[in-house]
C-alpha positions as CSV (number, residue, x, y, z in Angstrom):
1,X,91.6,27.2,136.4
2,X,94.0,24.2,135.7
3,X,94.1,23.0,132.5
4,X,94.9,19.5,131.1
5,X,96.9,19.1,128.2
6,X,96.7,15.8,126.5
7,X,99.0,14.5,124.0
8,X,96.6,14.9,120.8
9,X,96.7,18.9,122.2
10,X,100.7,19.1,121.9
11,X,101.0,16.8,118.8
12,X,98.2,19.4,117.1
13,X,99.9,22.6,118.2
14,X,103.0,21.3,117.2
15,X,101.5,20.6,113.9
16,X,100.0,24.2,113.1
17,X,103.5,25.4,114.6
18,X,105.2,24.2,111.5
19,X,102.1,24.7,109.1
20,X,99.7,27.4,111.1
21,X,97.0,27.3,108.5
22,X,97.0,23.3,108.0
23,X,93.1,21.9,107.2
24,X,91.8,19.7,109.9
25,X,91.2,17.1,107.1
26,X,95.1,17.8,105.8
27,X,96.2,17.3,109.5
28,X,93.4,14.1,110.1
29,X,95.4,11.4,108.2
30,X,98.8,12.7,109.9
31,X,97.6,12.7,113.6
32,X,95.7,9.9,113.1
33,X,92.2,11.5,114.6
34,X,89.2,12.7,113.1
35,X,89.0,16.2,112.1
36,X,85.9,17.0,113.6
37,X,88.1,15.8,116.9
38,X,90.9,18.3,115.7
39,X,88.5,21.2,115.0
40,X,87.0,20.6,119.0
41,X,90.1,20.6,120.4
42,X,91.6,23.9,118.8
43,X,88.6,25.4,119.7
44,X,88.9,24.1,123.5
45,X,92.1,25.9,123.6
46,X,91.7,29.2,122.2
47,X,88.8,29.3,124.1
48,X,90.7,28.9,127.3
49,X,93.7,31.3,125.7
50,X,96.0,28.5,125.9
51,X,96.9,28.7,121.9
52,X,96.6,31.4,119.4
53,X,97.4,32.0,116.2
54,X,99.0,35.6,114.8
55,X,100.8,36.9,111.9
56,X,104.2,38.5,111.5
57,X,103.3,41.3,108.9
58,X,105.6,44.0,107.1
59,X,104.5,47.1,104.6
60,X,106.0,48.7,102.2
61,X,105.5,52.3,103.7
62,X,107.6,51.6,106.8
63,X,111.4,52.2,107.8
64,X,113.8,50.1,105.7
65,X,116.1,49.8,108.5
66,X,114.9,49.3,112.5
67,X,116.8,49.1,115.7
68,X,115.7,46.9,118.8
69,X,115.9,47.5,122.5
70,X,115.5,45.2,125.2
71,X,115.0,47.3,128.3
72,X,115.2,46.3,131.7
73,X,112.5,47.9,134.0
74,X,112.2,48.1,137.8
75,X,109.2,49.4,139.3
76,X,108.2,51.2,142.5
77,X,106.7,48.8,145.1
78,X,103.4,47.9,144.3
79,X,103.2,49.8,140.8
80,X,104.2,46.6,138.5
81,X,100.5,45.7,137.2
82,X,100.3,49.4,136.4
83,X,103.3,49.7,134.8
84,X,102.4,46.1,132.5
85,X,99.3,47.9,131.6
86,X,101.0,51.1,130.2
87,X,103.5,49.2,128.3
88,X,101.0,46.9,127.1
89,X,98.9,49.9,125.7
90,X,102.1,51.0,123.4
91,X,102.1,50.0,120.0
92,X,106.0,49.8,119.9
93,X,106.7,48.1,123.1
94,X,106.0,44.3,120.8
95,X,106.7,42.0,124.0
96,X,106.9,42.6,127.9
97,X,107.7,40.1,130.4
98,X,107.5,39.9,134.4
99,X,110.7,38.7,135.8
100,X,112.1,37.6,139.0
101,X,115.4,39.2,138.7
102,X,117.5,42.2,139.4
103,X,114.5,43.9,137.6
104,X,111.0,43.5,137.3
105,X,109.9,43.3,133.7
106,X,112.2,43.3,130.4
107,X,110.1,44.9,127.5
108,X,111.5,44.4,123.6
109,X,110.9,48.3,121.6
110,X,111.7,49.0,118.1
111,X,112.5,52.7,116.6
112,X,114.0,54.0,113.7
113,X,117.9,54.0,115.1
114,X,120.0,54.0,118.7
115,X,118.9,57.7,118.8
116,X,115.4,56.5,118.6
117,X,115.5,54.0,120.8
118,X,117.2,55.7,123.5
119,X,114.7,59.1,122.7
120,X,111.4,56.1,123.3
121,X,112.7,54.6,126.7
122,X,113.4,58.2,127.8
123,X,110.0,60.0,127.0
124,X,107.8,57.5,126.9
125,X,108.9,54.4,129.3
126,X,110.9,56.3,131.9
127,X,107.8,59.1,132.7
128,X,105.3,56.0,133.3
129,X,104.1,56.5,136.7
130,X,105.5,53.9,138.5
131,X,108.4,52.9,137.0
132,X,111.7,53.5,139.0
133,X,114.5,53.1,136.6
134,X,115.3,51.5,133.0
135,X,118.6,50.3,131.5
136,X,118.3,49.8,127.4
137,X,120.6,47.0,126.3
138,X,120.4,47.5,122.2
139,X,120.2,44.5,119.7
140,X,123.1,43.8,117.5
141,X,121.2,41.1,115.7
142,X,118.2,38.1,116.0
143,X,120.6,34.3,115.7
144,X,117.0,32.5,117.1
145,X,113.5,34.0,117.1
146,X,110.2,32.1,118.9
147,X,108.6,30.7,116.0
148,X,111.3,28.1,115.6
149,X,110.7,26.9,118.6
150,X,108.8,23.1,118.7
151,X,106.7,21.8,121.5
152,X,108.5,18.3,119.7
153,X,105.9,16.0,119.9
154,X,105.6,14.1,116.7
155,X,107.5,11.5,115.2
156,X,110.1,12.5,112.2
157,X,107.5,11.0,109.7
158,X,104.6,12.9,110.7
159,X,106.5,16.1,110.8
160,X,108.0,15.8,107.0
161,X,104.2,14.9,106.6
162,X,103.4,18.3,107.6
163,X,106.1,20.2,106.1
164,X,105.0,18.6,102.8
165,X,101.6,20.4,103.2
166,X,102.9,23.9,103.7
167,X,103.3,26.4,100.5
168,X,107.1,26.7,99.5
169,X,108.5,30.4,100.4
170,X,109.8,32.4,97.7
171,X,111.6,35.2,98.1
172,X,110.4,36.6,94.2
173,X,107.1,36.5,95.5
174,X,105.4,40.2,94.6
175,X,105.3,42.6,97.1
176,X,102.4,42.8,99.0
177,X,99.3,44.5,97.1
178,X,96.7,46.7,98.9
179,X,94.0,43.6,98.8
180,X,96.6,41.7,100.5
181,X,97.7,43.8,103.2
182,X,94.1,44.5,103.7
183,X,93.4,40.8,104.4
184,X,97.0,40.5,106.1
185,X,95.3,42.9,109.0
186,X,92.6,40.5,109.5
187,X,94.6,38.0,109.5
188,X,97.6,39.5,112.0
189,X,95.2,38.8,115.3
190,X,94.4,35.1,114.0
191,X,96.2,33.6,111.5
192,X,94.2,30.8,111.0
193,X,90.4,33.2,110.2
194,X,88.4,31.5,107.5
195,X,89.1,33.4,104.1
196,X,84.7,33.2,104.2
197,X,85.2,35.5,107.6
198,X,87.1,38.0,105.9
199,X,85.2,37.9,102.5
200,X,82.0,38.8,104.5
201,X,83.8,41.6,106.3
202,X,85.8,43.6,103.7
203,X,83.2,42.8,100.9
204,X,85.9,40.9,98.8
205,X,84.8,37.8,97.1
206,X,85.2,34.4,99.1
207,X,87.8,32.8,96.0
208,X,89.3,36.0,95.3
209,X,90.2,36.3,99.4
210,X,91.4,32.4,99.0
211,X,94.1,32.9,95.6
212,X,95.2,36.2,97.9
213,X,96.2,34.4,100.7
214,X,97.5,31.2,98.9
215,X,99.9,34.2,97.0
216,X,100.6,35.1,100.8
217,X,101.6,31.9,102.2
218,X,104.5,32.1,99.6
219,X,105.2,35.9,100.6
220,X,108.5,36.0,102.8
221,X,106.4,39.7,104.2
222,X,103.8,37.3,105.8
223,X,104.6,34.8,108.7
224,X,101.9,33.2,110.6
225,X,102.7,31.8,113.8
226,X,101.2,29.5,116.6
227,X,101.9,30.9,120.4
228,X,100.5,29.0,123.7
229,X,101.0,29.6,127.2
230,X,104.3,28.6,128.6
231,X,103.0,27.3,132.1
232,X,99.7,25.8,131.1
233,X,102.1,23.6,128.5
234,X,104.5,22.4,131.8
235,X,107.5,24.7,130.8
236,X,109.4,27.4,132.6
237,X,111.0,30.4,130.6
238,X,114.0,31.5,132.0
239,X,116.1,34.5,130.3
240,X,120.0,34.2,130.4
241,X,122.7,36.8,130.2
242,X,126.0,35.4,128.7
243,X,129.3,37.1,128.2
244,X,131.0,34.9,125.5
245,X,134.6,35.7,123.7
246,X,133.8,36.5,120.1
247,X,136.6,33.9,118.9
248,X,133.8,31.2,120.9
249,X,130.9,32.3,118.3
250,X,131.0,29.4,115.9
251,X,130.8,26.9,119.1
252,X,127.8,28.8,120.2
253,X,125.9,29.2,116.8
254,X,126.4,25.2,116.9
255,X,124.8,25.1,120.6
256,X,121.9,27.0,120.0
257,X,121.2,25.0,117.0
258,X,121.5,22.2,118.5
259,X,119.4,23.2,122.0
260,X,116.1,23.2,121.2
261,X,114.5,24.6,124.5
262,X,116.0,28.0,123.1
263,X,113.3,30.4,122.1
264,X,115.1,33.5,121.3
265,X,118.9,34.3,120.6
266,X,119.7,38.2,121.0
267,X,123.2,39.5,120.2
268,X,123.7,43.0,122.9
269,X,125.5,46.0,123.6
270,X,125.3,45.9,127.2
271,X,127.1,44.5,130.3
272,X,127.2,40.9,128.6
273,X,126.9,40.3,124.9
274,X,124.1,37.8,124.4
275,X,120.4,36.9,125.9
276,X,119.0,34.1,125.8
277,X,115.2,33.3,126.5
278,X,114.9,29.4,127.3
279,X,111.9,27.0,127.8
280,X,112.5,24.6,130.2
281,X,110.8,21.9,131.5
282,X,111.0,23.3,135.2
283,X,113.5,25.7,137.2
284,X,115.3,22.4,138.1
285,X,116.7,22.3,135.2
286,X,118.8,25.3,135.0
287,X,121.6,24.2,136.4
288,X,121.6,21.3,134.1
289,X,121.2,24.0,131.0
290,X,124.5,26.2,132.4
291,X,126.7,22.9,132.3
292,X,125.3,21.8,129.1
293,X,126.4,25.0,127.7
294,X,130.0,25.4,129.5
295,X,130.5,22.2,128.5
296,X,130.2,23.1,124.7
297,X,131.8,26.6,125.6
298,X,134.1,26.5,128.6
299,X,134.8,30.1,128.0
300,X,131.5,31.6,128.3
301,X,130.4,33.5,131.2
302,X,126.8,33.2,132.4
303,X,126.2,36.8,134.1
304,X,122.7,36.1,135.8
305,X,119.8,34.6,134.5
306,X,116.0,35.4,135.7
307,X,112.9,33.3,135.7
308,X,109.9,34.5,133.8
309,X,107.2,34.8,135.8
310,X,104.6,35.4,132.8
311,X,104.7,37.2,129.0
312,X,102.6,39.9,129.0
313,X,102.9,40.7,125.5
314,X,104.3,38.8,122.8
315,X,105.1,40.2,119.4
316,X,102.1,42.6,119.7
317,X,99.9,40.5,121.3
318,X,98.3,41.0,124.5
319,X,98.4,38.5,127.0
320,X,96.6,38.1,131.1
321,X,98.6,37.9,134.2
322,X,98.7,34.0,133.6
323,X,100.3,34.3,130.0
324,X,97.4,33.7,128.8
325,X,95.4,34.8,125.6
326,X,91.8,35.3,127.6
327,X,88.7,36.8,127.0
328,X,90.2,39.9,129.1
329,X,93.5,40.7,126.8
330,X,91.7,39.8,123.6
331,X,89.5,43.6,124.6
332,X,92.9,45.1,124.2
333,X,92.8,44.3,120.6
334,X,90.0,45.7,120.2
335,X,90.5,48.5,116.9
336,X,94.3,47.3,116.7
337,X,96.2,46.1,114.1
338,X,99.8,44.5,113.8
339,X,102.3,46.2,111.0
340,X,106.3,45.0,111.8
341,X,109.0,46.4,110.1
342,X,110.3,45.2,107.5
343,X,114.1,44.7,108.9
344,X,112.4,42.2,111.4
345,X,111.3,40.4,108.8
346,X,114.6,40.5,107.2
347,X,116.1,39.2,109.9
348,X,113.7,36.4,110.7
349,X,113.8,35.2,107.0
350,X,117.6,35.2,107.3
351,X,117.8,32.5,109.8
């Protein structure tokens, strides 16, 4: 089913993207619309699975240190929806993505080092019936990660309004205590659940639930985020693979700064040094992207670059054939929680 996004939808998301647990009655004033308005319309579209809300969480009884893997998958003919559905099932695969490429689907895996990595992809990616071949490209860093990213649809004023609202970060904030990562779970699959919801199920008081996640909010271990669904929001995610001289790097830190379709900046090891995953607003704009970029950085080399057809998975979550956060994917979440490690969050807080 087609979906209509209105301008109050993109101005709201937008919103929650830079504050994702905002009141309606914060956000009213700002938006300029009621908040019983703002509260129907969320509701519309997490209904649908065209928004959802999630949490980036870390513990203290993980790894220190991770490494990341984006792996390139090709898959026998007529085996790729079985493939998704394995990949999907794994707790460290965090995203996987159809392509239309030189391969079918690029996953993102984290393990302990290279060794770990390589030892996943091998028992645990490359024995999955139907997949034909895999080609790891490791992560030498994260320069841009998707919760940056801004649909850009309010005015300067009304997003300094916003920011104003959200809880300062600090990075002496305590680490994490067992009330809080308890709550932290609960909150992983929906940032935005009502601290009354997760009173009533871990038998915590309502206020003492609210000071733990106002402590939270200020917590550089806990990130809540706001995802939608590329294509239902009129945008096309392409990934490109660049080859750029290392004495260019200053000129392209300042591009991707500057370029804000770019959801996600990956420094490699591989055949090129750096991916880029791009929002666009339609394939005809591609072209218009590349020159952008050799125009900034005549030196760089763009190797190949390969439409997304749909996210499967993103950052843990689940997702339909559509890209979608349905009825259908939320049943995979069913008994699962979200834990990242903590050198993800290191990385993320970096930027």
């Amino acid at each position: 089913m087609k979906h209509e996004i209105s301008e109050l939808d993109r101005s709201l998301v937008t919103a929650l993207q830079i504050y994702p647990r905002a009141g309606w009655a914060q956000l009213s004033p700002i938006l300029h619309t009621s908040a019983s308005t703002l509260s129907r319309r969320w509701d519309a579209l997490t209904e649908a699975g065209l928004v959802w809300s999630s949490a980036l969480t870390a513990v203290l009884n993980r790894p220190l240190s991770v490494q990341a893997g984006m792996v390139e998958i090709r898959c026998t003919t007529g085996m790729r929806e079985q493939v998704i559905a394995e990949l999907v099932s794994m707790p460290d695969v965090y995203s996987v993505v159809s392509c239309a490429g030189a391969q079918d689907l690029v996953c993102m895996v984290f393990a302990d080092s290279l060794y770990a990595v390589d030892r996943f992809v091998n028992e645990h990616i490359i024995v999955v019936d139907g997949v034909a071949g895999a080609l790891v490209n490791f992560v030498s860093g994260i320069s841009v990660e998707g919760s940056e990213f801004r649909l850009g649809s309010l005015s300067d004023q009304q997003i300094r309004a916003v920011t104003a609202l959200r809880p300062a970060r600090s990075s002496a904030a305590a680490a994490p205590n067992p009330a809080q990562i308890e709550i932290a779970r609960h909150l992983a699959r929906d940032a935005r659940r009502s601290a009354a919801d997760i009173a009533r199920i871990t038998g915590h008081s309502h206020a003492h639930v609210q000071r733990q996640i106002a402590l939270m909010q200020s917590a550089t271990w806990f990130m809540p985020r706001i995802d939608f669904s590329v294509t239902d929001f009129g945008l096309t995610a392409v990934y490109f693979w660049l080859d750029c001289p290392a004495d260019e790097s200053t000129k392209l830190a300042s591009f991707v700064r500057r370029s804000p379709g770019i959801r996600l900046a990956l420094p490699i090891v591989a055949r090129s040094n750096l991916l880029l995953s791009v929002w666009l607003p339609g394939l005809d704009q591609i072209s218009e992207f590349e020159r952008e970029l050799v125009k900034h950085i005549p030196r760089i080399t763009v190797v190949d670059r390969w439409p997304q057809i749909s996210a499967r998975k993103r950052l843990g979550v689940p997702l339909d054939s559509r890209g979608r956060y349905s009825a259908e994917a939320k049943k995979l979440l069913d008994h699962k929680t979200f834990e990242h490690p903590p050198a993800l969050l290191e990385h993320l807080q970096k930027m």
